[in-house]
C-alpha positions, 0 to 999 in steps of 0.5 A: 420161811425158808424155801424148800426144794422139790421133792420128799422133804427130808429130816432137817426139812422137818425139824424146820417146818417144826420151827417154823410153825408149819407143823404144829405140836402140842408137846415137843417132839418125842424121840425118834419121832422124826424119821428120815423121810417122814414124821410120826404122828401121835395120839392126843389126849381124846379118842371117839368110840363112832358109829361109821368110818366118814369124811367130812367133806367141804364145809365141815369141820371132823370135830362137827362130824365127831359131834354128831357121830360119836357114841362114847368119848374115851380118854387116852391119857390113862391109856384105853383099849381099842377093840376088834370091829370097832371105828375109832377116831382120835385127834392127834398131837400134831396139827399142820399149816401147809404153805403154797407148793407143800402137801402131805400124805399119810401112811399106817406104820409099819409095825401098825400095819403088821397088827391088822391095825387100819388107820386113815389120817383126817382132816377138816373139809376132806374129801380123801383119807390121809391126802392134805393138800397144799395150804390146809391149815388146821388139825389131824385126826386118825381114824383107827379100827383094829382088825385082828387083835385089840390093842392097847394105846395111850396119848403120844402113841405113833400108829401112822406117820406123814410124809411132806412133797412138793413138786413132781416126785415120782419117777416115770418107768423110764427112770426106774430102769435108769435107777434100776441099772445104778442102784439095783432097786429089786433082786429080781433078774427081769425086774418088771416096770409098770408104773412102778417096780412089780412085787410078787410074793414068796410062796417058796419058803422061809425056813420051812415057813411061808407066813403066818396067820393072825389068831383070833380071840387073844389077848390085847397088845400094848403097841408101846411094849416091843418085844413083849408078846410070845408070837405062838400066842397070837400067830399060827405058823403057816408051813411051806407044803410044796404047793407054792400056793396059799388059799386066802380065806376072807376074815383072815389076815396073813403076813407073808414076804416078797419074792425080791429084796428091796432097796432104797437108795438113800436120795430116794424114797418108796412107797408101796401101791396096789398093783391092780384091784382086778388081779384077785380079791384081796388087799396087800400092804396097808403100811406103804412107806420106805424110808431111804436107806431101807435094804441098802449098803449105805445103811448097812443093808443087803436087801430087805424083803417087802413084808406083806399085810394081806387079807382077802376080800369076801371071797376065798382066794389062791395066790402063787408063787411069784403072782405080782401083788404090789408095786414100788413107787419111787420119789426122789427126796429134795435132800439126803436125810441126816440119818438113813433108815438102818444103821444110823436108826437102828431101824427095827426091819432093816434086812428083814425077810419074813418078820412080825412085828416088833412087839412078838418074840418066839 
């Protein structure tokens, strides 16, 4: 095996863990597959309709848990429709054989995170959600529960994606604002470091709009057919009225936008975080990752806003304009990827402001 640097592995890392068996598929990869800083991930051939959400904890394999926890085993090669409130697990084509010094974390995809559409990645013995730690040999599952509409998936659909680290990635505050000051990270004037780059959220407006609340009771979405939903039927538009503020009611879920455009530079990598569960009750982001090159020149970027998958817990709760929602984690990448996120891709967010996913047209 070749040895591998510090850092997020980049694209031509990834291909050589496919050669060298660190990854495992059960089918070759799939175009598009490999992105600059991580690796899609795709559905196999069998799903599980379970009873609760679990972790198999040490000891236990997830096909032992899937074996006494399943209610209904469904088969995806024909496609199957998930629906709303439901848990579902389903094993993956890729599996993974990580050495000493290399760990994985996994993340929904930006497109399934706009969907409301909650994955974890699982593996045997775990006791965390989407961590695989250094040395875990063995397959992935993906536990899927769609929030706010039902979704259409088949085998070799990517909901969630995994990222590949080795070392000490992270930048401390100190060289954030050291990065801030070379590559502008945030538009922001006063850019906030605390544990990472501080995100508001715009209540201002875009073009009349603030956001938009996802509809219940519609109709299913096939999560391979971009551009194949008109949005009036699923979203309702939420107009800017002045306030610049939004009530959160619980059991809706909303897309907004962030106040800063964002900018990856392409030796680096993002990742969205919580900033801080005692701020408000609610949850933003549940797709947190950047690619290098997201918002930035070297792509063909200007800055692209952070788009904002936001639900309330159990209460209703008000947000403001430009109130801190999240934070930016930034790692340093151990190569320059191949191909940057944005020009080189023709990446679907690139620029972006505030944007549904790809699968809505107006």
């Amino acid at each position: 095996m070749q040895p591998f640097s510090p850092g997020i592995q980049p694209d031509s890392r990834i291909r050589a863990f496919i050669e060298e068996g660190v990854i495992g598929l059960a089918h070759p990869p799939a175009e598009g597959q490999i992105q600059p800083a991580s690796l899609d991930l795709r559905l196999g051939e069998k799903a599980y309709r379970v009873r609760a959400s679990f972790l198999p904890g040490p000891g236990r394999t997830v096909q032992e848990r899937l074996d006494s926890l399943a209610l209904h085993e469904i088969d995806l090669t024909r496609g199957a429709v998930l629906e709303t409130g439901c848990v579902y697990v389903a094993e993956l084509m890729e599996s993974l054989a990580l050495p000493k010094g290399l760990r994985a974390a996994a993340n929904p995809k930006s497109s399934t995170g706009r969907l409301d559409v909650f994955t974890r990645v699982i593996t045997d013995r775990a006791r965390e959600f989407d961590l695989v730690e250094e040395g875990y040999e063995g397959p992935l599952f993906i536990e899927i529960s769609p929030r706010t509409f039902p979704v259409l998936v088949r085998s070799g659909s990517r909901l969630s994606q995994i990222r590949f680290r080795a070392g000490e990635t992270r930048l401390d505050d100190k060289a954030l604002g050291e990065l801030h000051e070379r590559e502008t990270l945030v538009s922001s004037a006063t850019p906030s470091f605390q544990s990472g780059v501080a995100v508001s959220v715009d209540l201002a407006g875009f073009d009349g709009l603030i956001g938009y609340r996802g509809k219940h009771h519609t109709a299913l979405v096939d999560v391979d057919r971009p551009g194949a939903y008109r949005a009036a039927e699923f979203w309702e538009p939420i107009p800017s009225d002045g306030s610049r503020a939004l009530i959160l009611d619980p059991d809706q879920f909303y897309i907004l936008a962030s106040k800063e455009a964002v900018h990856v530079p392409p030796d680096y990598a993002a990742e969205m975080t919580p900033f801080d569960a005692l701020v408000g009750e609610f949850r933003v982001h549940y797709a947190g990752f950047f690619d290098p090159g997201f918002g930035h020149s070297a792509a063909g970027g200007t800055g692209a806003r952070a788009v904002l998958e936001v639900r309330s817990r159990d209460v209703p709760f008000i947000i403001e304009d430009g109130q801190i929602v999240g934070r930016l984690v930034y790692e340093k990448m151990a190569a320059r990827p191949e191909a940057l996120y944005g020009a080189d891709l023709k990446s679907n967010y690139q620029g972006q402001a505030l944007k549904l996913s790809k699968h809505f047209h107006d």
